[in-house]
N, C-alpha and C positions, 0 to 999 in steps of 0.2 A: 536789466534782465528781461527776458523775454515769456514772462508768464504773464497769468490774466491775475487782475489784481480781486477776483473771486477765491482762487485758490490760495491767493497770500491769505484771505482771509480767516478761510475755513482752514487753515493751517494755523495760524494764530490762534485761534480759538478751541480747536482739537487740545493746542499747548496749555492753554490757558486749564479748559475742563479736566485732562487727562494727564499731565504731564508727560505727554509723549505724542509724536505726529506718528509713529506708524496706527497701522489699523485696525481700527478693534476686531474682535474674533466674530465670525459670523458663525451663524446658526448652522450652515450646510445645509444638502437634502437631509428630508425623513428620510427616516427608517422604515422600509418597507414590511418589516418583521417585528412581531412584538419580542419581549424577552422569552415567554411560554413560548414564540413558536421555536425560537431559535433551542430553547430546552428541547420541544418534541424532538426537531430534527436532527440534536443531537444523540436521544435518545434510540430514533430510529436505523440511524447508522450504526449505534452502537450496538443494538438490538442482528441489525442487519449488514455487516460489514462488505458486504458484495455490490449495496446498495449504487447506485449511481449516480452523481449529483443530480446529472439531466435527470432521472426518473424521476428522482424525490422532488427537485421543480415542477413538474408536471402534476405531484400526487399533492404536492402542498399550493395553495391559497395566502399569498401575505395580508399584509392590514389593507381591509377595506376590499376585500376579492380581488383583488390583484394578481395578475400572474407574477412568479416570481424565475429569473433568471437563474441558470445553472451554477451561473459566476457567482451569485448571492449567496447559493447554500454555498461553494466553495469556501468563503469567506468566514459564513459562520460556524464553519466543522474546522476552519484554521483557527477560529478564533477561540475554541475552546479546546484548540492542540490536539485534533485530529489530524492527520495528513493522508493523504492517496499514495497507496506506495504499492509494487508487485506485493501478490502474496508469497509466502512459501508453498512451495508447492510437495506434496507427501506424499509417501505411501497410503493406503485405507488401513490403521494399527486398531486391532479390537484391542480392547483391556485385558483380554487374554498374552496379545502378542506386546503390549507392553512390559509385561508382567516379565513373559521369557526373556524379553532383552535387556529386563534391568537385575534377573537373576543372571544370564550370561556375560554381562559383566562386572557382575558380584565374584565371579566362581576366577573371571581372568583378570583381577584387578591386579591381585599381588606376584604377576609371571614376572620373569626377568629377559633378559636379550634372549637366552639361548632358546627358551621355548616357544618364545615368539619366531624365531628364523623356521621354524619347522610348520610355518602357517600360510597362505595363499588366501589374498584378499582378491577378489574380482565383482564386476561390476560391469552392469549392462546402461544402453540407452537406446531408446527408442525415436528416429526420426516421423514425425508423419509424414506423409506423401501424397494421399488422397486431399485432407482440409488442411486448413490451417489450423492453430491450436486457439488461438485469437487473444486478446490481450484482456487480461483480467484486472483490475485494482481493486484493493480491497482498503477497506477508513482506519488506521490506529492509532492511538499515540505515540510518542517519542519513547525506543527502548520496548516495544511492545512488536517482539516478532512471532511468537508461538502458541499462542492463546488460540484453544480448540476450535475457535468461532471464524479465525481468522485466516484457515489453513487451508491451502484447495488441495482437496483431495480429489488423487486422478486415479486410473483404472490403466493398468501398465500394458494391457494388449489388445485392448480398444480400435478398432480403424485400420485402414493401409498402413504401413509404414517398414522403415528401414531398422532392422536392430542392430547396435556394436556389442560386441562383447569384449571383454580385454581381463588381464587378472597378473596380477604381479606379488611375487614373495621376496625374501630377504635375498637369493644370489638369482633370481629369473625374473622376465617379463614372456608371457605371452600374449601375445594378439597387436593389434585388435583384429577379430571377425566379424566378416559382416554376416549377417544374416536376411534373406528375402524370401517368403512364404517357406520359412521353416527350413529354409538350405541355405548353406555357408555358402558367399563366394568367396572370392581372391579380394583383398586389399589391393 
């Protein structure tokens, strides 16, 4: 065999101490974060779900003054089962206007086919044109889409932009129209 008769040794001997030649487990790097910090940070997202890893790298300090990477907090908002996911994005609903929409469909729960065919559901969307709308993420956990903190709420005539409008009932469709500074065009 073509080994150094060093290695046979300390192979023999690993066997002998260990009953086993592979390797024992090493220590790795430290931890750059104590467990309080990785609480704070967990807290602060949780607090602030718009939050940004980069930012909160920047606002936090690991063990010993440390700067601490983006990729770190990533890790430890994974580690205690938060993730970066789109937000929902919603209407602005007061408690007022929840109110009516969870009496309105109190009052249409128990309808049947026929009264339903006698309805028109339509629906609008707004293109920007001027900015971009830009990419938001927001920290939750698993199964966790509607919680109030989590919800970006947008302003629906806000900026330049392009409207559709479209609306369809039980035997019609119409549209879609477009809309630009408050006039229909042509599709």
């Amino acid at each position: 065999m073509n080994v150094n008769r060093t290695t046979i040794f300390r192979l023999r001997q690993r066997l002998h101490e260990t009953d086993t030649v592979s390797d024992r487990p090493r220590s790795g790097r430290p931890r750059c974060t104590t467990q309080r910090q990785d609480r704070n940070l967990v807290r602060n997202h949780v607090n602030n779900r718009f939050l940004s890893a980069s930012a909160s790298s920047r606002q936090t300090k690991g063990r010993n003054n440390q700067r601490m990477s983006a990729n770190t907090v990533r890790r430890r908002l994974s580690t205690s089962g938060l993730r970066s996911r789109r937000p929902y994005i919603g209407p602005i609903l007061a408690q007022r206007h929840r109110h009516q929409r969870t009496l309105w469909a109190q009052e249409h729960a128990a309808w049947d086919r026929i009264q339903w065919r006698s309805v028109v559901f339509s629906d609008e969307s707004r293109f920007c044109i001027g900015h971009a709308d830009g990419r938001v993420r927001v920290w939750r956990r698993s199964g966790e889409r509607y919680p109030a903190d989590s919800i970006r709420e947008h302003d629906r005539w806000g900026g330049a932009s392009l409207m559709m409008w479209g609306a369809i009932s039980y035997n019609d469709r119409i549209g879609p129209v477009f809309f630009h500074n408050r006039r229909a065009i042509n599709a």
